[in-house]
Structure formats: C-alpha cells, structure tokens
N, C-alpha and C positions, 0 to 999 in steps of 0.2 A: 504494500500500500504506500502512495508516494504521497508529499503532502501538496501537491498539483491534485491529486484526486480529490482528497478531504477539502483544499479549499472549493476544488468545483463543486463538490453536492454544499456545502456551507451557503455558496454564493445559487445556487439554485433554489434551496429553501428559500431563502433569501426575497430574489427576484422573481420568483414565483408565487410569492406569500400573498399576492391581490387575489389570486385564484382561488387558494388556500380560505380568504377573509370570503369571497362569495358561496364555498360550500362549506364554511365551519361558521360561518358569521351566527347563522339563526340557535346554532347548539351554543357557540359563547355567549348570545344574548338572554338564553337559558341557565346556563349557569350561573350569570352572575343574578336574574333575579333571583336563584332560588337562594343566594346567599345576602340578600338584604337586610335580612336581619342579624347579620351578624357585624362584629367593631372592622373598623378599617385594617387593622396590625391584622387579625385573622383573616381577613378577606383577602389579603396580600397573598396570606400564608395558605390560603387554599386554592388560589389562581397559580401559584409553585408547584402545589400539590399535583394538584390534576397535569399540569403541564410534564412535570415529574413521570409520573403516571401514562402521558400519551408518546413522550421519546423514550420512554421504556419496551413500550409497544412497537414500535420503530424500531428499535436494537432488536429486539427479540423476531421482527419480522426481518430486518436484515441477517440475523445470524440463521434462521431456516434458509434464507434465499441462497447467499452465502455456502451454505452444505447441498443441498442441491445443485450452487455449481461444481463443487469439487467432485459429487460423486460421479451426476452426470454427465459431467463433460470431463472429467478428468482424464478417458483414454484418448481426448483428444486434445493434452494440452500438456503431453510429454516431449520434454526434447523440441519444442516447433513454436512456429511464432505464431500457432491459433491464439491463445489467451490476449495479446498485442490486438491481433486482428480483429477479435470480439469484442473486445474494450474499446476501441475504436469507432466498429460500426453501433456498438449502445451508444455511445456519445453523439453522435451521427443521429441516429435515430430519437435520442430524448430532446437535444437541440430542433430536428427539425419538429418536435412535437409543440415545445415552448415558443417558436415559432408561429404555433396558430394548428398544426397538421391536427385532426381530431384521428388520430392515430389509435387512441386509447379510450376512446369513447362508448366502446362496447365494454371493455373490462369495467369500465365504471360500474356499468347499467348491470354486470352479473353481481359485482360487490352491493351493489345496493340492494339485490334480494337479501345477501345473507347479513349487510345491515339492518331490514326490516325482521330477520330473521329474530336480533338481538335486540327488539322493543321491547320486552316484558322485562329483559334483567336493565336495563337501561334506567328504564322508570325507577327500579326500587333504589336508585342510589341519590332520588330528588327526595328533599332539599339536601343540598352539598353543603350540609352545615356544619361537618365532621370530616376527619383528614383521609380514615379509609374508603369514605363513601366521594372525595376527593380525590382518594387514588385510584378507587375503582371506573369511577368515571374517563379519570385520563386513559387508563389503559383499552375500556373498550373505543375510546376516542378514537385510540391509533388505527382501530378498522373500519372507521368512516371512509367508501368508499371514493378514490381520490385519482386522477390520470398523475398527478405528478410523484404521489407519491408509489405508484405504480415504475414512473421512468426510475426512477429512484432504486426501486426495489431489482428494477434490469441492471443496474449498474454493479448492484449488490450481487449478483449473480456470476457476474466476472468479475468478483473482488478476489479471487483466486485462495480465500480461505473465509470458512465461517467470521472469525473474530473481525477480521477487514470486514467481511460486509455489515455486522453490527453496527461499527464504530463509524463506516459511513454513515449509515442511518442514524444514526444518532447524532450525528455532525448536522444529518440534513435535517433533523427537526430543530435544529438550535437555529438556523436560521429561519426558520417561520416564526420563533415567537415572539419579535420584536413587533411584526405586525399585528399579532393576536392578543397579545399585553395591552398595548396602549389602549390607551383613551381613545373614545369616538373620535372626538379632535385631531387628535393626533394619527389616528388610523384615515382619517380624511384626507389632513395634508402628504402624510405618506403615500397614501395610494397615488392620490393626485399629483406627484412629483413622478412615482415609478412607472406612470401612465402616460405624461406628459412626454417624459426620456425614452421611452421604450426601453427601460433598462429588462423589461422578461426578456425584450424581442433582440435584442444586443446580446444578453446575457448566451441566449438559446443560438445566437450566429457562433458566438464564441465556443460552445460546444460542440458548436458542425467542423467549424476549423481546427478545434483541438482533437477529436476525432479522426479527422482525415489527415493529421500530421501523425497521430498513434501510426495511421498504418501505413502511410506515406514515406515518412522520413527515414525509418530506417532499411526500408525498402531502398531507398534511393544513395544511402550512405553504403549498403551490400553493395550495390553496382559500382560506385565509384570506388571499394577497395579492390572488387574484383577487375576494375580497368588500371587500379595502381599496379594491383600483383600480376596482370598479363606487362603493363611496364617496366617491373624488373624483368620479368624475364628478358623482354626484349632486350633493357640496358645488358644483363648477361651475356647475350647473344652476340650483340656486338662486343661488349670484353672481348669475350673467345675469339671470335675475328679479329679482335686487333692485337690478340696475344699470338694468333697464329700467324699475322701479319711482320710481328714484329721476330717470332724467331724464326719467320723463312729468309728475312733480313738479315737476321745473327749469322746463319748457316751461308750467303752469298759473299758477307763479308768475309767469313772465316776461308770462301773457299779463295777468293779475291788475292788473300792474304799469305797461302799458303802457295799459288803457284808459283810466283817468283820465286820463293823459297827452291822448291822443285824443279824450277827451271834453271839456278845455278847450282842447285846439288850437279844436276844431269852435266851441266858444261863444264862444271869441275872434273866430272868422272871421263865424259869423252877426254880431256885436255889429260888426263893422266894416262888414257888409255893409248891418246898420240904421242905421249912423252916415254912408255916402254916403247912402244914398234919402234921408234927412234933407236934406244937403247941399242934394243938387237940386233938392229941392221947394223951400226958400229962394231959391233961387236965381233960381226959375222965377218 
C-alpha cells in the first residue's frame, strides 16, 4: 500500500462527500433530531460515536473486499504485472465514475433492497440518546447503499492484502466526514465551493490519469531498458570490431617489421655463402 493510494481514496471521500451529503443527508437529519434532547458536550460525543461506528463498517467492508482479492485473484497476481494493471484500470474506472458515468447505478438499487432489508433493526436504535445505540447506528450506516463507496470498495479489492484494503477504507471515510459534521451552514458553503470548482469532477480526471500512468508508465520504462540493453549490445558489437580491427593492425605491423629483418638475415647469409665459393676457388 503506497501512500499515493491512501491519499487518493482520503481525497475521494473527500471530493465526493456532496454525493455522500445527498444520500446520507435525510438519515443525519435523523439523527440529530432524535438527539435533541440531549446537552451539546454529549451530542458532540454521539455524532463521534456513530461516525466511529460507520468507518468501522468501512474497514470491516474493506478488509472482506481486500481477502477476496487475495484469494480470488491471487493465481493471477504471481510473479506478473496483473495486480499494477488492475489497480490501474479500478482507478480508471472509479475516476470515470466520479466523473458523472452512472457506472454503478444498478449496484446501488441491489444494496438498497438489503438496506430496506435492515428497517426493523434500524428503528430500534432511535432515539441515539446513548453511545451503543450510537455505535450501532454508525455501523449499520456503513451499509447505506452508496456508488462511491462501492468504487471505493473496487479499489479495496486490488489493495493486494486484507489489512490495505481496511485501512483504505477507513482512510476513505475520514474524508467524508468533514462534510457530514458541519453545520447546515457550513455544509452549504462547502458544497457550494466543491460545486462551483468541480473539484468531484477534477478530483475523478485525476484518477483517470493516475490510473492510466499505473499501467502506462512502467510499461513504457520496460521498453526503453529493453532499447538500452539491445544498445549495449550493439556498443559490444562494435568493441569487438574494433578490437578485431585493431589486432589485424598489430599483426600487419608486426609483419611490416619483421621483413626487413628477414631480408638482411637472407643477404647476410647469401654474402657469406659468396664469400666461401670464393674461398675454394683460391684455394683450389
């Protein structure tokens, strides 16, 4: 888990949190009435709770996702750059979702049966006047069903171990809850600044582009060592030719060198060979 990963689901929660405030908005307007009668210090202390409560649920759904991907994709993510390449196209794929793509618009509409499904335990935990009936709240929170926190849970899936995909998840609800805390006011101006900027829609490019460098870039850094290493060879190549160059050289000179030698060996030897017939003929 790199912390490029953890800041990107952080800043996803994040910049997706208007979305977040339009399908949680009516359940937080719930809980805080049923807590009106309770002092301000404990009403702090039960909006913790719950929230305590709902990125609980988030770790615990990211560490299922998480083992899931290890078991089932694990024989495909030995030795090979699948896990790179998965990682990549999920970011790909959650960016062009935040984007606008209703990609994940059907997953919603199943999770919403087996949310309708948890109406009766739901109800018993009103009024959240109390900290377990606040923590039980937050946790079935975490299964409000959600497209983002769906891309989220795909990411968690090629987090290439349970506890990474937890810790994402957990990372990516801490970014939602700066929108979900504030005050109406303040959730107004916020909205209305990350809407104005298009920071979902900036945020969700930025994970099309950091996806497509996952599997891009090292893709294209293979090829350029494999045109370095066909370049030494080449430099090799020519070495050798020029070592072979240089001792056919060595061998020309050497021969250059040695005939003159050999050619007054030979003149000395005739000149001695004329200097006996001399001899004998005197002699004679």
């Amino acid at each position: 888990m790199t912390t490029a990963l953890l800041v990107a689901a952080l800043l996803m929660g994040f910049f997706g949190s208007p979305h977040c405030l339009g399908m949680c908005g009516g359940l937080v307007t719930a809980f805080g009435l049923s807590m009106k009668d309770v002092s301000p210090a404990k009403r702090r202390a039960l909006v913790a709770t719950y929230h305590l409560g709902r990125l609980t649920s988030y770790a615990l759904l990211g560490l299922v996702a998480g083992l899931i991907g290890t078991t089932l994709l694990a024989p495909l993510m030995q030795g090979n750059s699948t896990p790179r390449i998965l990682l990549g196209l999920v970011l790909v794929f959650v960016g062009v979702t935040m984007l606008g793509a209703p990609f994940l618009n059907k997953l919603e509409r199943f999770g919403m049966r087996f949310w309708q499904y948890l109406s009766p335990l739901r109800q018993k935990v009103f009024p959240l006047n109390t900290f377990p009936r606040a923590l039980t709240a937050g946790l079935l929170w975490g299964f409000l069903p959600c497209g983002l926190v769906y891309g989220a849970l795909l990411i968690a899936v090629v987090a290439h171990n349970p506890l990474n995909g937890a810790a994402l998840m957990f990372v990516f609800g801490l970014g939602t809850v700066p929108m979900l805390v504030a005050t109406h006011e303040a959730v107004g101006w916020l909205r209305d600044k990350i809407g104005r900027f298009r920071l979902r829609q900036l945020n969700g490019a930025i994970m099309v582009l950091s996806g497509l460098a996952v599997v891009a870039v090292p893709m294209m850094m293979s090829g350029m060592h494999s045109g370095h290493g066909s370049g030494q060879m080449d430099h090799s190549s020519h070495s050798a030719m020029m070592a072979d160059e240089d001792t056919a050289h060595d061998m020309n000179h050497m021969n250059h060198d040695m005939t003159p030698a050999m050619d007054n060996t030979m003149d000395h030897s005739m000149h001695d060979m004329g200097d006996d017939t001399t001899s004998m003929s005197h002699s004679q």
